[in-house]
C-alpha positions in Angstrom: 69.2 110.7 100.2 67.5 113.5 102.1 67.7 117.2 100.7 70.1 117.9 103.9 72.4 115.1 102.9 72.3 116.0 99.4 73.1 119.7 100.3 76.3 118.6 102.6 77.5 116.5 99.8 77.5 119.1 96.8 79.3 121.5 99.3 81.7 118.5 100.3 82.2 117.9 96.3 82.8 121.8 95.4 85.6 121.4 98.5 87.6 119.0 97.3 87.7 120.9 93.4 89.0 123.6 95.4 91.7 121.7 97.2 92.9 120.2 93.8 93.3 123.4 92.5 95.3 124.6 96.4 97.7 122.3 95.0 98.6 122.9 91.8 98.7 126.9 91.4 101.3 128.6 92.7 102.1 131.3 95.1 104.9 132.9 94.4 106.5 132.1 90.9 104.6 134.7 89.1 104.5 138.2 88.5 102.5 140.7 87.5 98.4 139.8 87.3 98.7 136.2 86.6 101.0 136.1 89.6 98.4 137.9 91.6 95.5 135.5 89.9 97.3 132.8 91.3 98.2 134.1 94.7 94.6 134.5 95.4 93.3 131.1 94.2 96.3 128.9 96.1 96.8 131.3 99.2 93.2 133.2 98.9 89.7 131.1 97.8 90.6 127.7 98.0 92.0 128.3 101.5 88.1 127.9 102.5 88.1 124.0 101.7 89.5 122.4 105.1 88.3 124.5 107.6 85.1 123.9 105.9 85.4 120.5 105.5 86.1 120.0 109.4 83.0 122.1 110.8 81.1 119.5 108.4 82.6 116.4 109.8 81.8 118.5 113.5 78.7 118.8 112.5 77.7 115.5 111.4 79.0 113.7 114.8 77.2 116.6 117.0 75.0 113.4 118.4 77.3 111.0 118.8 80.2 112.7 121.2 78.1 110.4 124.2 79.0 107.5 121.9 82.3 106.3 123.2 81.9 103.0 120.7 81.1 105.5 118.1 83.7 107.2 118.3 86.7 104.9 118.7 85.2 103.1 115.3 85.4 106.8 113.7 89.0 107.1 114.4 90.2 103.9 114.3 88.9 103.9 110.8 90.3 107.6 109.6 93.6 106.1 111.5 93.2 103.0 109.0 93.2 105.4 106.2 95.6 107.0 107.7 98.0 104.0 107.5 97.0 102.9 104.2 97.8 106.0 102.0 100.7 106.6 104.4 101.6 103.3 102.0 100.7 105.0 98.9 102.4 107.6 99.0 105.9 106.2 100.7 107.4 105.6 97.2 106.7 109.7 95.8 107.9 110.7 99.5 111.4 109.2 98.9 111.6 109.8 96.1 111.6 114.0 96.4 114.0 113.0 99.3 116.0 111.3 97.3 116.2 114.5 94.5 116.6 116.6 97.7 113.0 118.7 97.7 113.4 118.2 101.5 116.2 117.1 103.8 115.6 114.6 106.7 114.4 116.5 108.9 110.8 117.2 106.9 111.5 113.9 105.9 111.1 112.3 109.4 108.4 114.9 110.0 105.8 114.2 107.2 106.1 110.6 108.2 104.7 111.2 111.1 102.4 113.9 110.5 101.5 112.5 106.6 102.5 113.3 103.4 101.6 116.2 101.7 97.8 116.3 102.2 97.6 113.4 104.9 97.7 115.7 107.9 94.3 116.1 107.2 93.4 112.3 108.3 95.4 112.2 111.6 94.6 115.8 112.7 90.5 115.0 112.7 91.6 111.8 114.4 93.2 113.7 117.3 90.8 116.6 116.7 87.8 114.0 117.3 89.6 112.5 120.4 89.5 116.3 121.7 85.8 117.0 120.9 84.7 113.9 123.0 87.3 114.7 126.3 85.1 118.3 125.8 81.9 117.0 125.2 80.4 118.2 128.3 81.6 121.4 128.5 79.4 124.5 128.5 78.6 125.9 125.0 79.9 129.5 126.1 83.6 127.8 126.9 83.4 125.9 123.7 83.1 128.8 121.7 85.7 131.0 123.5 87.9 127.8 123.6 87.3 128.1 119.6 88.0 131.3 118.9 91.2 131.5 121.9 92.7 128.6 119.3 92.1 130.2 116.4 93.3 133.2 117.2 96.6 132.0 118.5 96.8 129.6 115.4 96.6 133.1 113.3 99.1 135.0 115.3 101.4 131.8 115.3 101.7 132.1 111.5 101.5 135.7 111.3 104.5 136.2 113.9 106.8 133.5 111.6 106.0 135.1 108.0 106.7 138.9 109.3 109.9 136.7 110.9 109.6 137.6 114.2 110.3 134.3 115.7 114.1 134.9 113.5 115.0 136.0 117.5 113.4 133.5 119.3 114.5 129.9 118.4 111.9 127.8 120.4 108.8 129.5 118.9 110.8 129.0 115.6 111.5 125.3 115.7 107.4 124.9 117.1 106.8 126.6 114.1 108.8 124.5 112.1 107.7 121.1 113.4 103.8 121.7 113.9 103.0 124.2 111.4 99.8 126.9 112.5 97.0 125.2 111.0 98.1 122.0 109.5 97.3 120.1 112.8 94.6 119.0 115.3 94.6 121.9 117.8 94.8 124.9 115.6 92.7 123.9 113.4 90.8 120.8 113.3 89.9 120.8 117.0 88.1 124.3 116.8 86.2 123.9 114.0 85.4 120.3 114.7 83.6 122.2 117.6 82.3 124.8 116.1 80.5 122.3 113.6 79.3 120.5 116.8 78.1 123.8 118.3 75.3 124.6 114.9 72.6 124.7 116.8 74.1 127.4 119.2 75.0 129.8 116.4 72.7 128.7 113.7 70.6 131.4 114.3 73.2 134.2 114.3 73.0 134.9 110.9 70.3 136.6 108.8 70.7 136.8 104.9 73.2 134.2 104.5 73.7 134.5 100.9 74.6 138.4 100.9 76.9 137.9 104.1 79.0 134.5 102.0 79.0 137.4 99.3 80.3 140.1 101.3 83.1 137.5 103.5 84.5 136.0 100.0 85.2 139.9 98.7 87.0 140.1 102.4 88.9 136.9 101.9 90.5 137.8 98.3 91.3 141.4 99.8 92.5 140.4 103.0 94.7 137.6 100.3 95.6 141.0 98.4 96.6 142.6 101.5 99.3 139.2 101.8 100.2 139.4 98.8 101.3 142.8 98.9 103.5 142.3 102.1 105.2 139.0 100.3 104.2 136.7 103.2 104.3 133.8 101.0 101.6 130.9 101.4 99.2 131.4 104.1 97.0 128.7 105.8 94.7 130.9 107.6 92.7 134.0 107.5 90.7 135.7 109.7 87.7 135.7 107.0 87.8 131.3 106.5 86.1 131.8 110.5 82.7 133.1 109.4 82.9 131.7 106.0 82.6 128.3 107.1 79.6 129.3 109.4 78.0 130.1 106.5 78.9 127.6 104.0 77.8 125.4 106.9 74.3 127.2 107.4 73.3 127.3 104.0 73.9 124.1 102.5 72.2 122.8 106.1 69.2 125.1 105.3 68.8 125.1 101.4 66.6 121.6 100.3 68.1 120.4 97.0 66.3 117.7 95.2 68.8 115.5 93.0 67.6 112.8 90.7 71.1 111.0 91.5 72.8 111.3 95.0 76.4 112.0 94.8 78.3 108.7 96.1 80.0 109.0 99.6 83.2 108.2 98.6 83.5 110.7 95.8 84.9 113.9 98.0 86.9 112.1 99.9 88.6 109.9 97.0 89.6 113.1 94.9 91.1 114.6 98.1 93.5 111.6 98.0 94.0 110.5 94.9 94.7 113.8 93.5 98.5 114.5 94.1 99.4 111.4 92.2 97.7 112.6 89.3 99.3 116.0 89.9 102.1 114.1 89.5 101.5 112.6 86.5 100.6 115.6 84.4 103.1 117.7 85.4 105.3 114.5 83.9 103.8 114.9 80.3 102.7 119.2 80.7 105.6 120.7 82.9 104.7 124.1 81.4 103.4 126.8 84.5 102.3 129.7 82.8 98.4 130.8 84.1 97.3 129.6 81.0 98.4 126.4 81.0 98.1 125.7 84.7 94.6 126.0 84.1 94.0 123.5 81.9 96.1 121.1 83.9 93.4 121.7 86.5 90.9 120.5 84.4 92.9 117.1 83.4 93.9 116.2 86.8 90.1 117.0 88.3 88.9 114.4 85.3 91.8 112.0 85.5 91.3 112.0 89.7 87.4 111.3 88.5 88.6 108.0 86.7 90.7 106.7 89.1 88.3 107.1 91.9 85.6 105.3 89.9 88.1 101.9 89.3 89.5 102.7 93.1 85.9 103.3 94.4 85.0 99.4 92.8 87.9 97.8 94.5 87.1 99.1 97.7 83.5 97.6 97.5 85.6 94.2 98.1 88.1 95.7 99.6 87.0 98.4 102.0 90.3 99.9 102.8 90.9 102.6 100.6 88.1 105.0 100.9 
């Protein structure tokens, strides 16, 4: 594995840690410091993992958007996946039906869209599908195509937490039934392209390291600032934009020599194994103090590591899964 490779990987690794631990703290059930601890790891840090993780996936298929053959393999195959742990999962999402977490109506909707953390797969399908109907478009109305989505992606949500939409029922129930970011064209389509787009930007950005420094200090204020207005959960901030430029940048530009290259599946198997095992320890530790939360995080991350490893063997027979 090359040093770039090995560089994408370790970043893609970190990612889904910080997605695993998205899921398990909490937003709003605490007070005080831990409450604020909390806030700022669900709804503040780990927020960077899926915008990153799509101007990666951008990245990597910046050559192939020509490739029609390419790229109906790519998404037939997330689309597979798609379908598959659609499966998987049916039997926990009727289950929290049944005990009335959601009513029909988000019942219906997360079969389409996915459960829980599926959107991601079906999203970068329809995201992809966008970047090759805009391949040939000038770089300059790619970017401002970008940052036009984003934009109205972060406004979307903004307008529904300070409930400004409580007056205007259509923007309401659009809220309701496609979310801001949690779909292709607020999210996955723009930074799809922007990943496509590196060697337009890639030189924007001088000291890399201090910048990252200086746009993670923004993300947990601008999280404070949320936090302090009781918006509840947010899925975008105006700091993930140029954080993801340079997450991008410096694991693209940084050589790391490994003796053992991190297997391809690894990432992508904690990012869907892991609610089932959130599952699981919250059977045996219900407890949800700071404390204890964060030990859970460390027993689901090393259960999710076993289970990918048996998982990651049957799919070498049965390529399905992963």
């Amino acid at each position: 594995m090359n040093s770039r490779s090995a560089s994408l990987d370790i970043l893609k690794l970190v990612l889904a840690f910080l997605v695993v631990a998205l899921h398990i703290f909490p937003v709003s059930k605490m007070k005080g410091i831990p409450g604020l601890i909390s806030y700022e790891i669900a709804s503040g840090i780990t927020r960077i993992a899926v915008p990153t993780f799509f101007i990666i996936s951008g990245y990597l298929l910046r050559n192939k958007l020509n490739d029609w053959n390419y790229i109906k393999k790519y998404c037939i195959r997330i689309l597979l996946l798609y379908l598959v742990w659609q499966l998987i999962y049916l039997p926990d999402l009727f289950y929290h039906h049944h005990i009335k977490w959601f009513g029909t109506k988000e019942l219906v909707l997360k079969l389409i869209y996915g459960y829980w953390h599926l959107w991601y797969l079906l999203a970068t399908v329809f995201g992809v599908l966008l970047l090759y109907f805009s391949r040939n478009w000038q770089p300059k109305l790619k970017l401002i195509t970008v940052l036009l989505l984003i934009l109205m992606g972060y406004l979307f949500q903004l307008g529904f937490k300070l409930n400004i939409f409580q007056h205007i029922p259509v923007l309401k129930s659009i809220y309701e039934i496609i979310g801001t970011s949690r779909n292709a064209f607020f999210l996955a389509f723009p930074f799809l392209l922007l990943g496509t787009l590196f060697d337009s930007w890639k030189s924007w950005f001088k000291k890399v390291k201090l910048l990252l420094g200086l746009c993670l200090l923004g993300l947990l204020l601008e999280s404070y600032c949320y936090y302090s207005l009781k918006l509840g959960a947010m899925d975008f901030f105006v700091f993930l934009l140029p954080i993801s430029l340079l997450l991008l940048q410096l694991a693209v530009q940084n050589n790391v020599q490994m003796k053992w290259s991190i297997p391809a599946t690894l990432s992508l198997g904690i990012y869907l194994l892991h609610p089932y095992m959130i599952r699981l320890v919250y059977e045996f530790l219900p407890q949800k103090t700071i404390g204890f939360i964060s030990v859970k995080y460390f027993i689901i991350c090393g259960i999710t590591l076993v289970l990918w490893f048996v998982v990651d063997r049957i799919n070498r027979k049965f390529p399905y899964f992963f």
